[in-house]
Every structure is written in structure tokens, then in C-alpha cells.
ROVEX-949995 format. One record per residue (C-alpha): x, y, z; residue number from 1. Coordinates in Angstrom, 2 decimals, padded with zeros to 5 digits. Last residue first. Layout:
BEGIN
<c1 X	c2 Y	c3 Z	nr NUM>
...
***
This chain:
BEGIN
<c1 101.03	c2 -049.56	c3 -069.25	nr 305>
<c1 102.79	c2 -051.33	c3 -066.05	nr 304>
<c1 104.96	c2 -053.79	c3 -068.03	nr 303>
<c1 105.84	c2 -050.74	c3 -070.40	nr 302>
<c1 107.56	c2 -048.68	c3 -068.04	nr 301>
<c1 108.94	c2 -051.81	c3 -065.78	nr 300>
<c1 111.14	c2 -052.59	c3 -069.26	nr 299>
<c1 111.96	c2 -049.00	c3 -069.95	nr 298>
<c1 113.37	c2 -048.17	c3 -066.67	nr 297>
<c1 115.37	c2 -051.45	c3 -066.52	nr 296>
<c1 117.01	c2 -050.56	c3 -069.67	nr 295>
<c1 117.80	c2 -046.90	c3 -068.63	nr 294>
<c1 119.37	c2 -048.55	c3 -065.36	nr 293>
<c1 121.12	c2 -050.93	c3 -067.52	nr 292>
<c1 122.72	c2 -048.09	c3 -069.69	nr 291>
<c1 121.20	c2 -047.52	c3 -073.38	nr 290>
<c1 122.62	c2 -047.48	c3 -076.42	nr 289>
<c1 120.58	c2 -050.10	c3 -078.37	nr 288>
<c1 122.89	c2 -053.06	c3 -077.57	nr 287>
<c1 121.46	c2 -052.27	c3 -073.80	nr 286>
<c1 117.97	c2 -052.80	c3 -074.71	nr 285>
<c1 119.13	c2 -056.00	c3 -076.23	nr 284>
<c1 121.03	c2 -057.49	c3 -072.60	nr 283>
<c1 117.95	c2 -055.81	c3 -070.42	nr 282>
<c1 115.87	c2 -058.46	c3 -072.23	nr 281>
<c1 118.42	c2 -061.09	c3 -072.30	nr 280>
<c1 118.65	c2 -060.91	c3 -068.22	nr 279>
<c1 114.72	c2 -061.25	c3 -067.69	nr 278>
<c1 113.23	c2 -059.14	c3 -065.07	nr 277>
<c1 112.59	c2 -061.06	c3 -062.03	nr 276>
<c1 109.40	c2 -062.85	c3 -061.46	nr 275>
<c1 106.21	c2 -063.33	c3 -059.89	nr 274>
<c1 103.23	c2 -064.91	c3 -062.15	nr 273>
<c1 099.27	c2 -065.82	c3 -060.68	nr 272>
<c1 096.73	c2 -067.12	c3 -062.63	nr 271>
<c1 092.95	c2 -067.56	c3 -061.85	nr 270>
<c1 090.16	c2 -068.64	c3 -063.95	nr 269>
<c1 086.10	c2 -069.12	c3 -062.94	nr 268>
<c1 083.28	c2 -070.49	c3 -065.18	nr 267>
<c1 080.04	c2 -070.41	c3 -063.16	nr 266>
<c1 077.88	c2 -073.32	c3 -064.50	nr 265>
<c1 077.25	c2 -075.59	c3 -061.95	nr 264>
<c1 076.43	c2 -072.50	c3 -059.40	nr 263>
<c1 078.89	c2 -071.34	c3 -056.30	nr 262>
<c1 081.50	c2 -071.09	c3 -057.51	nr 261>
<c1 084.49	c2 -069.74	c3 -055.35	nr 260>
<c1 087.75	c2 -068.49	c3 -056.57	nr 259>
<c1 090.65	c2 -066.78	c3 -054.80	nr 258>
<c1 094.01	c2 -065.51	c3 -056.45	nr 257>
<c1 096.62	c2 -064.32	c3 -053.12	nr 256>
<c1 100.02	c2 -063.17	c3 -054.46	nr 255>
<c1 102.68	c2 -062.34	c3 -051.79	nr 254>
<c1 105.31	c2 -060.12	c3 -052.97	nr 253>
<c1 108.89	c2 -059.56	c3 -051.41	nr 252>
<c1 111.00	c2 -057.07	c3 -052.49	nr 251>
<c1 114.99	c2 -057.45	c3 -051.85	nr 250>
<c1 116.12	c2 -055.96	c3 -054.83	nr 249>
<c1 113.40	c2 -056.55	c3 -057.73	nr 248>
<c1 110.35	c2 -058.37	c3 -057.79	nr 247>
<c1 108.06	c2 -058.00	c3 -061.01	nr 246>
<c1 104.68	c2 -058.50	c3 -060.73	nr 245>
<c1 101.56	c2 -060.56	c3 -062.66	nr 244>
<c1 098.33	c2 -060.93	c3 -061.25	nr 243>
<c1 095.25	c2 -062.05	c3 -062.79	nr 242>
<c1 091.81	c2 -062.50	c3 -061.63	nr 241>
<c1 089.10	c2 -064.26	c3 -064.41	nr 240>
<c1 085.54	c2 -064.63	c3 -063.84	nr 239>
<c1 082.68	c2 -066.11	c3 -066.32	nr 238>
<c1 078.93	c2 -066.54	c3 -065.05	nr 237>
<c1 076.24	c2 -068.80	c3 -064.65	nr 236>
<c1 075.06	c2 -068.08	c3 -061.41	nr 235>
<c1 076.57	c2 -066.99	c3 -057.81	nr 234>
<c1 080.09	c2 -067.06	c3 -059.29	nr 233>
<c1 082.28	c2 -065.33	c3 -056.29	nr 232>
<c1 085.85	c2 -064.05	c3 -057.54	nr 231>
<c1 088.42	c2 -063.57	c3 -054.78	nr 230>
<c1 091.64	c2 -061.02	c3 -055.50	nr 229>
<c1 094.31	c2 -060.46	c3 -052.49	nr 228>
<c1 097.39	c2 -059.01	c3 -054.30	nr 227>
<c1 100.35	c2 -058.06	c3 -051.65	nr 226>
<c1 103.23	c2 -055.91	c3 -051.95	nr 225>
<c1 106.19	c2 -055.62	c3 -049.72	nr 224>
<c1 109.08	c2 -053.10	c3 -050.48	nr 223>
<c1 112.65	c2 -053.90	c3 -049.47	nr 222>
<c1 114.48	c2 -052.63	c3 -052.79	nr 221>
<c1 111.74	c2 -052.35	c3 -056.08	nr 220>
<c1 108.10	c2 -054.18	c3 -056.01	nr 219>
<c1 106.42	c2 -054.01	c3 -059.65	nr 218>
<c1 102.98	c2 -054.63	c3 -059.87	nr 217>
<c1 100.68	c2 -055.89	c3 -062.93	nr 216>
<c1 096.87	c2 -056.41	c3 -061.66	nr 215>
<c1 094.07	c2 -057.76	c3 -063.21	nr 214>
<c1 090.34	c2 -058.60	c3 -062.32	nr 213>
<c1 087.99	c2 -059.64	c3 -064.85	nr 212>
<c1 084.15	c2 -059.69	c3 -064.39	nr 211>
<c1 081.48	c2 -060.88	c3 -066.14	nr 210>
<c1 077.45	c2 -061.60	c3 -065.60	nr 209>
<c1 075.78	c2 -063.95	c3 -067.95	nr 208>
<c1 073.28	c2 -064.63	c3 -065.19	nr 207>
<c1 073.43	c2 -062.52	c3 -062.02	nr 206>
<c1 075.19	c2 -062.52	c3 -058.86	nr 205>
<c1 078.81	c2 -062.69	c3 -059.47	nr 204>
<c1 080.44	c2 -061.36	c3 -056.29	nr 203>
<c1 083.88	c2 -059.95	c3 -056.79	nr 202>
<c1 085.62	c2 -059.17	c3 -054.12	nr 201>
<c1 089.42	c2 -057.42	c3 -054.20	nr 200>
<c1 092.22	c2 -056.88	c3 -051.68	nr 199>
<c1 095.35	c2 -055.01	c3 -052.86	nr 198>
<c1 098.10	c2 -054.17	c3 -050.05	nr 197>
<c1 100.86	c2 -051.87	c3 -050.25	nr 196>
<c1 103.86	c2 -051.00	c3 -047.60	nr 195>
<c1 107.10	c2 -049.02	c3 -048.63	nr 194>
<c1 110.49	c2 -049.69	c3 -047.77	nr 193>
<c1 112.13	c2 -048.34	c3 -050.44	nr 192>
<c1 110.06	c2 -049.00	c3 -053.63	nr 191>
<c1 106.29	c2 -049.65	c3 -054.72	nr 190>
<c1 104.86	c2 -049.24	c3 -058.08	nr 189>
<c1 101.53	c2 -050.72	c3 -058.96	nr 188>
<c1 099.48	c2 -050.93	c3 -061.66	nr 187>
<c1 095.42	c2 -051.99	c3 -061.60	nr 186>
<c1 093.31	c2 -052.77	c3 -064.17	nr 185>
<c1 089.50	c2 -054.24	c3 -063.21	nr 184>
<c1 086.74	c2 -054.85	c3 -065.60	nr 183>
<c1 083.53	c2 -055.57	c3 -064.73	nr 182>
<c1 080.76	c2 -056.42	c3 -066.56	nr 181>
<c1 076.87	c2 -056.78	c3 -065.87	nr 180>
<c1 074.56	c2 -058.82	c3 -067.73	nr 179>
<c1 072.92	c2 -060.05	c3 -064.87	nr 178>
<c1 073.92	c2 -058.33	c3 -061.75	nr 177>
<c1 076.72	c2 -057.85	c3 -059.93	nr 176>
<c1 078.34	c2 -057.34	c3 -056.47	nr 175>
<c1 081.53	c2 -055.61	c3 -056.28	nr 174>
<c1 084.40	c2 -054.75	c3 -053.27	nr 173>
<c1 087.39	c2 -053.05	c3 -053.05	nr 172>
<c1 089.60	c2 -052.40	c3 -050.29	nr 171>
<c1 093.13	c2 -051.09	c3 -050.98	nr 170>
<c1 095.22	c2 -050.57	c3 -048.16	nr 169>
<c1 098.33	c2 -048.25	c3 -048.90	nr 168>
<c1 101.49	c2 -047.24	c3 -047.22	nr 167>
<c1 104.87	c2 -045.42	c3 -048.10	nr 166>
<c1 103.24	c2 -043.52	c3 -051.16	nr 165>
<c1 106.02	c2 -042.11	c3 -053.15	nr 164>
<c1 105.11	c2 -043.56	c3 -056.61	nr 163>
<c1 102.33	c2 -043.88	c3 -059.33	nr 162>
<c1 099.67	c2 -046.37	c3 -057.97	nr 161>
<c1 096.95	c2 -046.62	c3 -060.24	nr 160>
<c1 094.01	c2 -048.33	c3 -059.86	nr 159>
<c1 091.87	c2 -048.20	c3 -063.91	nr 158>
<c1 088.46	c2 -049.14	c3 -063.56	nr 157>
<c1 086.05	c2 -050.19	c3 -066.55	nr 156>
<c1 082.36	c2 -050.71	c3 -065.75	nr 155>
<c1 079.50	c2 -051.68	c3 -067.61	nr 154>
<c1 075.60	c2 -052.41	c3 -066.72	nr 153>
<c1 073.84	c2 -054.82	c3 -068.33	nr 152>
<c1 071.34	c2 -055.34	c3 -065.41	nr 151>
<c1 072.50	c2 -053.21	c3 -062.14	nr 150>
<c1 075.85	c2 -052.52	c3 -060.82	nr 149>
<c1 076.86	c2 -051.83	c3 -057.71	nr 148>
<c1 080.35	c2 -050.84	c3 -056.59	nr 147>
<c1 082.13	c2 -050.23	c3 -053.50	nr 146>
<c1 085.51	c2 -048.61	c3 -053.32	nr 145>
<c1 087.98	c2 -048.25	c3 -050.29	nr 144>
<c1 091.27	c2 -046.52	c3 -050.46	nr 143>
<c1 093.59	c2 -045.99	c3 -047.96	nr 142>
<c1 096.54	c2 -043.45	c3 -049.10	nr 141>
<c1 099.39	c2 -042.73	c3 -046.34	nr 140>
<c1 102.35	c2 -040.41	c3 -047.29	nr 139>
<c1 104.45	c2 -040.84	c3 -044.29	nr 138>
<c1 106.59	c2 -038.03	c3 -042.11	nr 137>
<c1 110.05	c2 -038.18	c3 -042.49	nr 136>
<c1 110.14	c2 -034.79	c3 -044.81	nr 135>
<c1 111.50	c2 -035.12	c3 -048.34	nr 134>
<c1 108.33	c2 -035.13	c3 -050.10	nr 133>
<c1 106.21	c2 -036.74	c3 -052.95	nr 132>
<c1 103.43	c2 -039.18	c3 -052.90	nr 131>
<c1 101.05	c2 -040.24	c3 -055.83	nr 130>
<c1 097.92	c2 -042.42	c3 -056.18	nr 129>
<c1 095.66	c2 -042.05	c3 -059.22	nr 128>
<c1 092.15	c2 -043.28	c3 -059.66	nr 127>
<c1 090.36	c2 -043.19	c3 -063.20	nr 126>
<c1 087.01	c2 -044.54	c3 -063.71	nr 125>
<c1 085.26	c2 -045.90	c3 -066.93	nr 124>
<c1 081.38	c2 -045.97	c3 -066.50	nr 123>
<c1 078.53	c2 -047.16	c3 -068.94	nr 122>
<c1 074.81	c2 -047.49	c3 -068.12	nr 121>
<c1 072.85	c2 -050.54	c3 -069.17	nr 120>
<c1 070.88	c2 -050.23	c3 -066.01	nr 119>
<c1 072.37	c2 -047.46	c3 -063.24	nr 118>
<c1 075.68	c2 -048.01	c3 -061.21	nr 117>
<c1 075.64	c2 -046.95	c3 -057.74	nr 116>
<c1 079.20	c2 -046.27	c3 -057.16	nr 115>
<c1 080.35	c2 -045.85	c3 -053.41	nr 114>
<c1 083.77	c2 -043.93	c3 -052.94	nr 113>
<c1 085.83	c2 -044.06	c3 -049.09	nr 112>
<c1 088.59	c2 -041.81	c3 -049.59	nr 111>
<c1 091.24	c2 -042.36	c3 -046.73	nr 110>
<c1 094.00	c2 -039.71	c3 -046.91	nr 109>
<c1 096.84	c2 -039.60	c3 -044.43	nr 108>
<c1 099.92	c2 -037.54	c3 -044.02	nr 107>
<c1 102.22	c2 -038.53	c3 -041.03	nr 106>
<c1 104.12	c2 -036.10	c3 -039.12	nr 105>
<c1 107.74	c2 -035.15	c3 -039.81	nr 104>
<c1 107.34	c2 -032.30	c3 -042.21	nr 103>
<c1 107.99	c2 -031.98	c3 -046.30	nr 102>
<c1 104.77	c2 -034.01	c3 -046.92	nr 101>
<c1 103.16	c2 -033.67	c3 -050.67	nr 100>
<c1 100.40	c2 -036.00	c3 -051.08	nr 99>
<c1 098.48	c2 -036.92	c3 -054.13	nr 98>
<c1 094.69	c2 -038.62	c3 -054.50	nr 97>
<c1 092.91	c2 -039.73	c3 -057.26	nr 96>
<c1 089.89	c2 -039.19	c3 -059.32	nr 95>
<c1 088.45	c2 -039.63	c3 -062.91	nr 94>
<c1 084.99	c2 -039.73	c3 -063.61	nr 93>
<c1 084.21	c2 -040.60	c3 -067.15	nr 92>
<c1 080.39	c2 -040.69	c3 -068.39	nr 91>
<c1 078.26	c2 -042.80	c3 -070.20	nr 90>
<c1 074.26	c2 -042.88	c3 -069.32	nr 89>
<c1 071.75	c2 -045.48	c3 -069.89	nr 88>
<c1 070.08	c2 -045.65	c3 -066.80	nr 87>
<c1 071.59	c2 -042.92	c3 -063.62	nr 86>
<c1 075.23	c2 -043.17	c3 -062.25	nr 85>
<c1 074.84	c2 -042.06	c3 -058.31	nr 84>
<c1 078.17	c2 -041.73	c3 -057.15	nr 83>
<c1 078.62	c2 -041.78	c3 -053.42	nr 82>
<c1 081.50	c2 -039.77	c3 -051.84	nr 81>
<c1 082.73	c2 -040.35	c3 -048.20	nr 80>
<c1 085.66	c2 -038.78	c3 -046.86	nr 79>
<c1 088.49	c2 -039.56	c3 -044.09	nr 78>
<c1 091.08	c2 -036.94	c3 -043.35	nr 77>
<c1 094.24	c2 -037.04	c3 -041.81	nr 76>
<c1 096.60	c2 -033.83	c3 -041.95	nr 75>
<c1 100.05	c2 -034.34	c3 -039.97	nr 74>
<c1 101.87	c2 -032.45	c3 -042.97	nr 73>
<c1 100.35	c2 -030.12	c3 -045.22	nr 72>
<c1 099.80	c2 -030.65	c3 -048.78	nr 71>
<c1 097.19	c2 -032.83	c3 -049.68	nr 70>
<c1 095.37	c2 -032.91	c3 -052.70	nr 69>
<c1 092.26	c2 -034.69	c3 -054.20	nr 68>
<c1 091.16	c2 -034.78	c3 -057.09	nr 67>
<c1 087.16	c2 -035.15	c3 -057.75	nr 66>
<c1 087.24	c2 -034.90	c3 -061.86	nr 65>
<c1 083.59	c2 -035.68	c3 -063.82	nr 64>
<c1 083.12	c2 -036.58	c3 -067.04	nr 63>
<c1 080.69	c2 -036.29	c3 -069.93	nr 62>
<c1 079.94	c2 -037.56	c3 -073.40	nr 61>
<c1 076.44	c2 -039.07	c3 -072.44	nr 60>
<c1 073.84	c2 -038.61	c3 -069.89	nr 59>
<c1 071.00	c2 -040.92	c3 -070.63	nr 58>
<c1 069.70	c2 -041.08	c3 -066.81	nr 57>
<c1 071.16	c2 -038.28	c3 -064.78	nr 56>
<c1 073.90	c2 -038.35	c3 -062.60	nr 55>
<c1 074.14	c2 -037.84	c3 -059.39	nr 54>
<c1 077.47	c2 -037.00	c3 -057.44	nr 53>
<c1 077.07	c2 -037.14	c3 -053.20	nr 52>
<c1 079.89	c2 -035.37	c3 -051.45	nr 51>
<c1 082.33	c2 -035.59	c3 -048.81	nr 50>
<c1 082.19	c2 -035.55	c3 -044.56	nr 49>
<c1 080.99	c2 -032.50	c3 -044.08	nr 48>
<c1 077.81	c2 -034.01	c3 -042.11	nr 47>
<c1 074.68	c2 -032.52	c3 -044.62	nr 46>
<c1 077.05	c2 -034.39	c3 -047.76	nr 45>
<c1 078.29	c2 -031.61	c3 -050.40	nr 44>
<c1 075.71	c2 -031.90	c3 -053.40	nr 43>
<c1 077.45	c2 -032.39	c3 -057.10	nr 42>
<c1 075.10	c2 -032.20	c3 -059.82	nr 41>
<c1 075.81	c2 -033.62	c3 -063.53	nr 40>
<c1 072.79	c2 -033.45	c3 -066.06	nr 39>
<c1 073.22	c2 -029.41	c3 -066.48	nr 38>
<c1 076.31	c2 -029.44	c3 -065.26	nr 37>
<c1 078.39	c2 -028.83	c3 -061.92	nr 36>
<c1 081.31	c2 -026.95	c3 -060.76	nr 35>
<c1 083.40	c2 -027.09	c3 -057.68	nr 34>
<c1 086.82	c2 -025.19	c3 -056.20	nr 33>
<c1 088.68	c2 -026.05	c3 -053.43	nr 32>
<c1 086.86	c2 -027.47	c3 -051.18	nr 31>
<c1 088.46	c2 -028.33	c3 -047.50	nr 30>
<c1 090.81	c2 -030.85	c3 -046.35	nr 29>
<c1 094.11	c2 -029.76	c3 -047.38	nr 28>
<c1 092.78	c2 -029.34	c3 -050.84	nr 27>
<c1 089.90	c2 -030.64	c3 -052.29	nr 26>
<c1 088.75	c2 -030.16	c3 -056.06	nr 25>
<c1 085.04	c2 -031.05	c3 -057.15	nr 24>
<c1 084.34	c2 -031.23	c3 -061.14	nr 23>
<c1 081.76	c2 -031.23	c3 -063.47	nr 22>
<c1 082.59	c2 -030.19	c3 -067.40	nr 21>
<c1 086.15	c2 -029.13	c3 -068.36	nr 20>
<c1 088.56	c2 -029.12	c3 -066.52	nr 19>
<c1 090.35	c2 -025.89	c3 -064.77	nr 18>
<c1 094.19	c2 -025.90	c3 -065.37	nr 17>
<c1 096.85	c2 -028.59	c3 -065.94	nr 16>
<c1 095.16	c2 -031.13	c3 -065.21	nr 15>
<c1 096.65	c2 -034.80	c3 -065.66	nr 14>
<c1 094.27	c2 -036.25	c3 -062.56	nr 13>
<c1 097.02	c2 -037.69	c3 -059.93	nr 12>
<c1 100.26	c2 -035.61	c3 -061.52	nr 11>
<c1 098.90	c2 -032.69	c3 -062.57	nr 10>
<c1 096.92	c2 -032.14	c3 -059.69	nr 9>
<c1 099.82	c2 -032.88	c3 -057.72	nr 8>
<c1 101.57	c2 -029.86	c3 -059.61	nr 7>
<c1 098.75	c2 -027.60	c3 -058.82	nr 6>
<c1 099.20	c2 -028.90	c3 -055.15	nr 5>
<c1 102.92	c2 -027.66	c3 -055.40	nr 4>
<c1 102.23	c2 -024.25	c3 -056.81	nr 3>
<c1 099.90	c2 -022.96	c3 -054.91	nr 2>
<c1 095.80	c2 -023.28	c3 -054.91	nr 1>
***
């Protein structure tokens, strides 16, 4: 790998070398590098078009890393990879994808992941977005997630949207069962004149199953951001969906909290805040020694942690 996709590594997965345990690394399209472990296997899919992970029943203490890098300009790819989490296991998979487009051709990256998520297993997963470039062409990142989750099942998922992607259509979509919880983070960071949509589904199928969907955005100059989150109680079940942003410049976001019950005893929330930074808060940072732009840097710095 050169230089600048080891530095999009850095930036979408936070290596700064080989990682440990499993791992799958694409570049430009093609496989980069690949290891697997003793309870982690990664299997390339018969078509080419992305891989299968299993993971074995009662694996603890692992992770797995599937970056994802592009570097040249005009390259579109779309890949499939289905995540197989077996009973009782807890793992970390982080992933993410960064593009670096110095030509005049659009860049595009649609990673299509499927998570079939064993009984009383335990998942946290980490996806990164990042663009960089000074070329014309567009940094394009469609994401599309699907998860399943089984009795008692857990799953934590951080969306992260650094900077420098011009478009993005998130599609995610969840259908639990009893027991199961889901919890949903996502941060967002669009400026310029860049494009990003968030649509979410959340189908509560089972009893006593729990899911909370949050996002905190900030939309900078003429960027347009929308947040499209609908909960489904099926059965007696708690949902929450949150979104909070920041609009700055001439930004324009569009918040869209859906709920639908469809049992007596579903117990669905929704709540929904856009707003400008406050003028006393950039006021004290500035008594501290710091210039406005400083103070608005370390205001929208700790609203999306």
C-alpha cells in the first residue's frame, strides 16, 4: 500500500500498521492484505463481489478490521460482506471507508454489510467515513447495513462521518428479537455543499426487545443533511430515536423521527432538536484565550463525541 491509503487507514480504522487478530484490507478494489484466526475465518464470496466473516460460537476478546480504501479516481465499486456472529460470542469489528480523489471523475464506494447476530452474543461495530482530495471529482460513500439479531442478543454501532465526503445515503435496517438491544450512535459532519442522508428501521419483534437510535450532526455553509429514523414496536417493547444537529451558515437540515406501535404495550419516544450554536457559549470559550473560530471548533468537537 502507499503512502496516502496508509494514511486513510489511519484515518477510517486508527491503524497505523498491521492489526492485530482477523482482518481484510481493500484497496482500489482488490485485496490488500487478509488474515484470519483460529475462531475468526474470512472466505472471499464465489462471485468477487466481498466476503463472508464467520464467527464461532463463544468467541471472546476478538476483533475484526475490513477497511476500505480508495485512491484512484473514477473507481466505483459495490461489495457485499455478511457477518456471521455465532452464540455467545463478543467480538469488535470495526470498518469504514476513505477516499482520496485528486482527478475529475467521481469516486464511489457502496458497501453493502449483513450481520447475522447469534443468541446472547455481543457486537460493537465501528464504521468510519472520510474524503480527502483537491481534484473536482466526488467522494461518494453509500452505505447499507442489515442486522439480525436473535434472543438476547446485543449490539452497539457507532456511524461516523468524519469529513470530505460530498454525498452519502445511509440505509439501515433491523429486525429484533426478544431480548435483543440495539443501540445506534451516529455523528455527522457535513460542509460546503455536500449531500448526506440517514434513514433508519427499527422493527421491534420480540418481547422485552430495545432499541435506541441517536444521531448528533452538524451541517456547516450550504450543506443539506437529513435524519430519517422509524421505530416499529411489534410487542412489548421500549424505542427511543433522537436527533440533535447544529446548523451553521446556510445549512439546511430536515429531521424525520417516525414511530409506529403496533402492540398495547410497545413504549416508543422520539425527539428531535436543530439549532445554532449558542452566542454565550462561544462568548466564555473566548474569555479563555481562544479566537471564535477556535471556540466554534471546540464546541462542534465535543457535541459530536
Amino acid at each position: 500500500m502507499d503512502q496516502i491509503q496508509e494514511r486513510i487507514l489511519e484515518e477510517v480504522a486508527d491503524l497505523h500498521g498491521v492489526p492485530e487478530g482477523a482482518y481484510n484490507i481493500r484497496a482500489n478494489g482488490k485485496m490488500a492484505a487478509r488474515n484470519t484466526t483460529a475462531n475468526i475465518d474470512i472466505i472471499s464470496k464465489e462471485d468477487g463481489s466481498g466476503i463472508d466473516i464467520h464467527i464461532k460460537p463463544g468467541t471472546h476478546h476478538e476483533s475484526v478490521h475490513i477497511p476500505v480504501v480508495l485512491s484512484e479516481s473514477g473507481l466505483k465499486e459495490v461489495v457485499y460482506n455478511d457477518f456471521y456472529i455465532g452464540e455467545d460470542s463478543d467480538v469488535v469489528i470495526v470498518a469504514g471507508c476513505g477516499i482520496s480523489n485528486c482527478g475529475v471523475q467521481d469516486s464511489e464506494h457502496d458497501g453493502i454489510h449483513r450481520f447475522y447476530v447469534g443468541k446472547n452474543a455481543r457486537v460493537k461495530y465501528v464504521e468510519k467515513h472520510y474524503g480527502e482530495g483537491d481534484g473536482t471529482g466526488q467522494r461518494i460513500l453509500n452505505p447499507g447495513t442489515e442486522v439480525y439479531m436473535e434472543e438476547g442478543s446485543t449490539m452497539e454501532m457507532e456511524m461516523v462521518q468524519i469529513k470530505g465526503v460530498d454525498s452519502t445515503q445511509r440505509s439501515t435496517i433491523a429486525e429484533l428479537k426478544a431480548g435483543a438491544k440495539l443501540l445506534v450512535k451516529e455523528s455527522l459532519l457535513t460542509h460546503g455543499i455536500q449531500h448526506a442522508v440517514s434513514k433508519y428501521e427499527v422493527r421491534l419483534n420480540g418481547e422485552n426487545a430495545n432499541a435506541d437510535v441517536v444521531s448528533r450532526s452538524v451541517a456547516q455553509d450550504e450543506s443539506y443533511q437529513e435524519f430519517d429514523s422509524r421505530i416499529v414496536g411489534n410487542a412489548p417493547c421500549t424505542g427511543h430515536t433522537e436527533c440533535d444537529a447544529i446548523i451553521m451558515g446556510h445549512a439546511k437540515v430536515l429531521a424525520i423521527p417516525q414511530l409506529e406501535a403496533n402492540d398495547l404495550d410497545a413504549a416508543l419516544i422520539h425527539e428531535a432538536a436543530i439549532g445554532k450554536i449558542a452566542g454565550d457559549q462561544i462568548i466564555k470559550l473566548m474569555t479563555l484565550g481562544l479566537t471564535e473560530e477556535e471556540a466554534e471548533a471546540q464546541i462542534i468537537n465535543g457535541f459530536l463525541r
